[in-house]
C-alpha positions in Angstrom: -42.8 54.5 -7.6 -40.4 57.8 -7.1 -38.5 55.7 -9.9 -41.3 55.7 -12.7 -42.0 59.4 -11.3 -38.2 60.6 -11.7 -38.3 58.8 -15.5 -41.3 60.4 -16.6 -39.7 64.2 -15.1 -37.0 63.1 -17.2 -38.9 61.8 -20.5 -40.7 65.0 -20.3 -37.7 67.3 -20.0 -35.9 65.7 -22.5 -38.7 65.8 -25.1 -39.0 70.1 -24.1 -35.2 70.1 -24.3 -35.7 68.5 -28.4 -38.7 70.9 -29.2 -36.7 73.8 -27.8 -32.9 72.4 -29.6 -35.2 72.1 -32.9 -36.1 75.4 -32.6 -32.6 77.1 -32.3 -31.0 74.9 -35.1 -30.1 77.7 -37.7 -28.9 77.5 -41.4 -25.6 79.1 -41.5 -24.6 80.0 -44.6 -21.8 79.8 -47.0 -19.6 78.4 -44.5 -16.6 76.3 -45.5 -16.6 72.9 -44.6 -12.9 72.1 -42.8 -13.2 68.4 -41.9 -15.2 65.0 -42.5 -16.3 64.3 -39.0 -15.6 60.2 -37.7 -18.8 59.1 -36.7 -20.5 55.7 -35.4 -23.5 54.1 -36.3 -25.8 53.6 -33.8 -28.1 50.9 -33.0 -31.7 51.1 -31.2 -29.9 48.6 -28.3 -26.9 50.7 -27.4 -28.9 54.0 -26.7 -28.7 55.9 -23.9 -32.1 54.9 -22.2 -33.2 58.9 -21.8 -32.5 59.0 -25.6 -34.5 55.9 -26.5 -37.2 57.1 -24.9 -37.4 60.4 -26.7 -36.9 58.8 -30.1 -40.0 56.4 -29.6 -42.1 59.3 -29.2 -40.9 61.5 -32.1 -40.4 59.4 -35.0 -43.7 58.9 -35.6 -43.1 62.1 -37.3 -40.0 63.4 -39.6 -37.4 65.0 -36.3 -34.0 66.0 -36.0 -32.6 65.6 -32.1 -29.4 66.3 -30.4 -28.5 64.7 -27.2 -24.8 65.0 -25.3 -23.9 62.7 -22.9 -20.8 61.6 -21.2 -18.2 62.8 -23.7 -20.3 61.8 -27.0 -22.6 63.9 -29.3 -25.5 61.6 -30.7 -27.5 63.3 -33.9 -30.4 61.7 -34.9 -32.7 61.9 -37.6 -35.8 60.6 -39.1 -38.1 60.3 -41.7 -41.6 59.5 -40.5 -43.8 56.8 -41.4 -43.1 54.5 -44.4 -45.8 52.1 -45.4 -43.1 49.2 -46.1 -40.0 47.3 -44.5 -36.9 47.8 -46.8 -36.4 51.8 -46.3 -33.0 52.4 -44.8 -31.3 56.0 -44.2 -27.8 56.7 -45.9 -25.1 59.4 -44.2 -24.3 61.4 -46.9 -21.8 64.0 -45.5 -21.3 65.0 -41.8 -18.7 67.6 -41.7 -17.8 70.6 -39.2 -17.3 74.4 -40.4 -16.3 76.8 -37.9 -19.3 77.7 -36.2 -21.6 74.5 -37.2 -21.5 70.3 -37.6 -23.5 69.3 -40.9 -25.0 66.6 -41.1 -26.6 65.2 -44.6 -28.6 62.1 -44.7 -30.9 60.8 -47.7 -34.1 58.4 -47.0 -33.3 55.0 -49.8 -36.1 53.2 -50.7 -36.9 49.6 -50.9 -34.4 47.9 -53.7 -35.9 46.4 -56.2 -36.6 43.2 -56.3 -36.7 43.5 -52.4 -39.2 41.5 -50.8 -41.0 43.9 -48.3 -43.6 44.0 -46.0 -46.8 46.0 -45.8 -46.5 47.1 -42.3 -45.9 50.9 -41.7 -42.2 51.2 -40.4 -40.7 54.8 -38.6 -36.9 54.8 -39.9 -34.3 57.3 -38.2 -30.5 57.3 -37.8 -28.3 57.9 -34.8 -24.9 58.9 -35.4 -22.3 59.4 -32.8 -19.7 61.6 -32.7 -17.0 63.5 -30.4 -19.3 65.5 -28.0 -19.4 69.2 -29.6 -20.7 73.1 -28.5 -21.5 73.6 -32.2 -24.8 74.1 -33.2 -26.1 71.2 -35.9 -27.4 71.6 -39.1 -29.4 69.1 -40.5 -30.2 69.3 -44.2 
């Protein structure tokens, strides 16, 4: 029971932490990009568990989150609700300035021809990288 107790503390400080990291992202601009950042792809099964958590509750709704932990910098980002299957997120550019990482994603569609499903679906991104101090930009 102090488990399930010490989860939900956590669950609860991790979602304040996202309103309040939401809050202080800032658009800084006119900055000039010095280097394409290496990233990973995430998947939904390799998660920190805190960060699953978190992301089940906000993507109900479009969200951007930042989450360090042990070394890595994880930067996710989603869309909402989609009323089909078949919507998929593309990283467009993620790139770090001096003060900043930038991180540019674009919502794709269904292909066509695409057999989908009517079922509403929450798509969102994860994207590892190096663990960083800079603040994120999500655009």
């Amino acid at each position: 029971m102090k488990n399930k107790k010490q989860k939900g503390i956590l669950a609860v400080f991790l979602l304040c932490v996202c309103f309040f990291i939401s809050g202080c992202i800032t658009r800084i601009e006119k900055e000039q990009k010095r280097k394409d950042l290496e990233y990973i792809l995430i998947d939904q099964e390799h998660l920190p568990e805190e960060m699953t958590e978190v992301l089940g509750q906000l993507k109900k709704k479009a969200f951007h989150f930042v989450y360090s932990d042990q070394g890595k910098t994880y930067l996710a980002e989603g869309y909402g609700a989609c009323p089909t299957t078949g919507y998929t997120i593309e990283v467009k550019k993620l790139y770090e300035t001096e003060h900043a990482v930038c991180l540019h994603t674009s919502l794709m569609g269904p292909a066509t021809g695409e057999e989908t499903k009517e079922i509403t679906t929450f798509p969102y991104i994860v994207v590892e990288i190096s663990e960083t101090e800079k603040e994120v930009m999500f655009d």
